[in-house]
C-alpha positions in Angstrom: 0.0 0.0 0.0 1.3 3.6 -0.8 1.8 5.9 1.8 -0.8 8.0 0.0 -3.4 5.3 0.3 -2.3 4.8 4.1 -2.4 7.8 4.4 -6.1 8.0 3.3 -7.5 5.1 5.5 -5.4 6.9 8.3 -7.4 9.8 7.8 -10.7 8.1 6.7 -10.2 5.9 10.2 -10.1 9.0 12.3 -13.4 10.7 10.8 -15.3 7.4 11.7 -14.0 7.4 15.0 -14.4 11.1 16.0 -18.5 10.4 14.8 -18.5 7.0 16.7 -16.6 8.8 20.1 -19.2 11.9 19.7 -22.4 9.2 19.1 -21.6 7.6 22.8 -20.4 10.6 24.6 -23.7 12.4 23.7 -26.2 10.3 23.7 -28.5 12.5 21.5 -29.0 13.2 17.6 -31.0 16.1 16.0 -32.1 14.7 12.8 -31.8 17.1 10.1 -34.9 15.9 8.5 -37.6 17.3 10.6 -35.4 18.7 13.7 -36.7 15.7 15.6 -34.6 14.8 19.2 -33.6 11.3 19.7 -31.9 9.3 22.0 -29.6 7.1 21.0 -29.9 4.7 23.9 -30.6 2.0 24.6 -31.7 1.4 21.1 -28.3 2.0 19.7 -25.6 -0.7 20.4 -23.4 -0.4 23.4 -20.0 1.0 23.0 -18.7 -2.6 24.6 -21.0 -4.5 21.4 -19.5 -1.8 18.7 -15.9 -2.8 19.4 -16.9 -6.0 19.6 -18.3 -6.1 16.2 -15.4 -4.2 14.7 -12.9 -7.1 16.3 -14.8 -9.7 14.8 -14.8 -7.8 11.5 -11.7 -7.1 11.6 -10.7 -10.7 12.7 -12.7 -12.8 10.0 -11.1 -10.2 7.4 -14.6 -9.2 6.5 -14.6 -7.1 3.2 -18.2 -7.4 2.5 -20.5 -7.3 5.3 -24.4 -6.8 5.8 -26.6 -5.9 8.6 -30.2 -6.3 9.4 -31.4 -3.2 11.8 -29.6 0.0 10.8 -31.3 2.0 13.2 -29.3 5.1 14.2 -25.8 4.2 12.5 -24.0 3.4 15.3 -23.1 -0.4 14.6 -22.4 0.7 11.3 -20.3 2.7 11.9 -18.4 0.0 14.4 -18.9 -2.4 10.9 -17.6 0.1 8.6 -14.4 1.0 11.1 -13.4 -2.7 11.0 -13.9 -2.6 6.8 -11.5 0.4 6.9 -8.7 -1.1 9.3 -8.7 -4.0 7.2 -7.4 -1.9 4.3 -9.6 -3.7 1.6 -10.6 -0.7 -1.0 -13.2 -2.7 -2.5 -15.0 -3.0 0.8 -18.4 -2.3 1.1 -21.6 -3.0 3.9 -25.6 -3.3 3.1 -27.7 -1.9 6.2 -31.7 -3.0 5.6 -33.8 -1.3 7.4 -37.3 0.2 6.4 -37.7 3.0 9.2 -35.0 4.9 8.4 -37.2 7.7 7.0 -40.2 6.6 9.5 -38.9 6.1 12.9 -35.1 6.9 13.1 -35.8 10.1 10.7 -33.0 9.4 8.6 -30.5 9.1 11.7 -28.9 6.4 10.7 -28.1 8.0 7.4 -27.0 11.2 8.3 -24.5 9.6 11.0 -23.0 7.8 7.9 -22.4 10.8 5.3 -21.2 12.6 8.7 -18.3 10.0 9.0 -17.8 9.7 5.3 -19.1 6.4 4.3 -22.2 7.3 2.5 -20.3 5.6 -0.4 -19.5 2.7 1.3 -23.3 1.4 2.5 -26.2 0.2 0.6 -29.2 0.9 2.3 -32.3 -1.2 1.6 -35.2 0.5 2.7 -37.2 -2.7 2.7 -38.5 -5.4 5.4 -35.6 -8.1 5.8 -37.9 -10.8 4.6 -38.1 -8.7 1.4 -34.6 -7.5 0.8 -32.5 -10.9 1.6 -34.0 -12.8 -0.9 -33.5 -10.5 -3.5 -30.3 -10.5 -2.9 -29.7 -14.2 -2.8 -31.0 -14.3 -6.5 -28.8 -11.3 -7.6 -26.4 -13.9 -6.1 -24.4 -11.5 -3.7 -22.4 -12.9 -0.9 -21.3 -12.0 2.6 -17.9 -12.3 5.1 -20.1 -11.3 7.8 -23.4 -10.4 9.2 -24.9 -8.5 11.8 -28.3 -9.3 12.8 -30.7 -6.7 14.8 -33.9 -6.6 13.2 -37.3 -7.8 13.9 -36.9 -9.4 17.5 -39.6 -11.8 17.1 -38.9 -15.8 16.9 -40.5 -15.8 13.5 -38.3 -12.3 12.4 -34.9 -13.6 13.6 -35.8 -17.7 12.3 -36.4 -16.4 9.0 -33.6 -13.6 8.9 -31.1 -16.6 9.9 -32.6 -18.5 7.2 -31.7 -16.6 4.6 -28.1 -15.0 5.8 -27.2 -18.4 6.8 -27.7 -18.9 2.3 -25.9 -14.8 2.0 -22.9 -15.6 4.6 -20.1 -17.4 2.8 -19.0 -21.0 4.3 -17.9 -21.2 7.4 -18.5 -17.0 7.8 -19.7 -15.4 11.0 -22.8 -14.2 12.2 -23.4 -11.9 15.2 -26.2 -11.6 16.9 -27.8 -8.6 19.2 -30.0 -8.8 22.4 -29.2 -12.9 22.4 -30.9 -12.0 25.9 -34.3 -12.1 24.5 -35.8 -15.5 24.5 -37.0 -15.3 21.1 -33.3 -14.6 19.9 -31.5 -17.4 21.5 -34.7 -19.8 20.4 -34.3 -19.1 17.0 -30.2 -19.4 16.9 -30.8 -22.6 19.1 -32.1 -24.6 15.6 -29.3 -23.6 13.6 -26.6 -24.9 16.3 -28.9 -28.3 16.7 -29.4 -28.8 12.7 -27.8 -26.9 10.6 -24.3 -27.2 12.6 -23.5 -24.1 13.4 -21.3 -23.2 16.2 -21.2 -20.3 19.2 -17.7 -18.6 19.0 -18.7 -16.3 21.3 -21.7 -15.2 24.2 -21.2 -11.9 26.0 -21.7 -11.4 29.5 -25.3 -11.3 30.7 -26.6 -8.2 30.1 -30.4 -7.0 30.2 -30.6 -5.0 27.3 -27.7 -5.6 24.9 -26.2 -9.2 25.3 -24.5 -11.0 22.0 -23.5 -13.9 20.6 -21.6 -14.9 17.8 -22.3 -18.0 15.2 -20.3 -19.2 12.5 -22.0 -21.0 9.9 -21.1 -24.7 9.1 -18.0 -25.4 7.5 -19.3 -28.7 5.2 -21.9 -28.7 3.0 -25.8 -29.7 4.1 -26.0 -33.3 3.4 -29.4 -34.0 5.8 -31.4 -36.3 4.5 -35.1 -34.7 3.8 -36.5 -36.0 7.3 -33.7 -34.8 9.5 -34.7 -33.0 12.7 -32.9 -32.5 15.6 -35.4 -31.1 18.6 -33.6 -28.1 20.1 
């Protein structure tokens, strides 16, 4: 890498960070949308979650990533961090969410152009349910995923379902608020039958706790009446 180009990420590095440092000292955004006030807690990730997802991006080499749940930016921005350390040039992250101009008032968003990555994200502004598929028949492909969308067992089944097809072999996928009964259900079945495996649980925590799957390294061979009760 040139110095030039090091010198870029160096500075690129720094703008995310100053955003991500200003984010959890704060608290609060003023969306320039409507002049809304929001707080960013304790919707938004914990600061301990945000460098945990950047470690594990950073670890797995991640240069395409995706997210369910972009919400107000800040585990993007954690995402996108770990993209930029890694020093790929071609990297790029997909954030689907459908409230972003509802609910979060384009938050999220204006977080991102703040820190420079605007260019770097995707954003679907459609339902997971919607959006995944799609792009399993445009046949894109995944290093990582980050999964905080739709909380209910159904939601997070189905959202597994389809980023278990997105996330490339043996590729990692990290869960939020693996606290929530629902969460920890759902990610139970894929351990059981699919054989997936925990890398990682967080500490018990009531409102953000995580835990990190990696997807099977072998190819599904079940026969059609498998079934493992979990």
């Amino acid at each position: 890498m040139s110095s030039a180009n090091s010198e870029d990420r160096a500075a690129a590095l720094r703008k995310v960070r100053t955003v991500i440092e200003r984010m959890v000292r704060d608290g609060t955004a003023v969306a320039r949308s409507d002049g809304s006030v929001h707080d960013l807690f304790p919707v938004a990730v914990s600061a301990a979650e945000g460098e945990a997802l950047r470690g594990w991006v950073v670890r797995e080499a991640a240069a395409h990533t995706i997210e369910v749940g972009l919400g107000y930016g800040l585990s993007t921005l954690f995402i996108c961090e770990g993209l930029l350390a890694s020093g790929d040039a071609a990297a790029r992250h997909i954030a689907v969410d459908p409230f972003q101009a509802t609910r979060f008032a384009g938050c999220g968003l204006q977080f991102l152009d703040e820190a420079g990555l605007a260019e770097m994200v995707e954003h679907c502004p459609e339902e997971s349910q919607i959006a995944l598929p799609r792009l399993l028949s445009e046949g894109r492909s995944f290093d990582f995923a980050f999964v905080d969308g739709n909380h209910r067992f159904d939601g997070v089944f189905l959202d597994l379902a389809y980023l278990g097809r997105l996330v490339r072999t043996g590729g990692i996928l990290f869960l939020d608020d693996y606290q929530l009964p629902a969460v920890a259900r759902a990610s139970a079945f894929y351990v059981a039958n699919l054989g997936w495996t925990i890398e990682e649980i967080s500490p018990d925590d009531t409102l953000h706790q995580w835990a990190v799957l990696r997807t099977a390294k072998l190819p599904d061979k079940r026969p059609f009446d498998y079934y493992v009760d979990f």
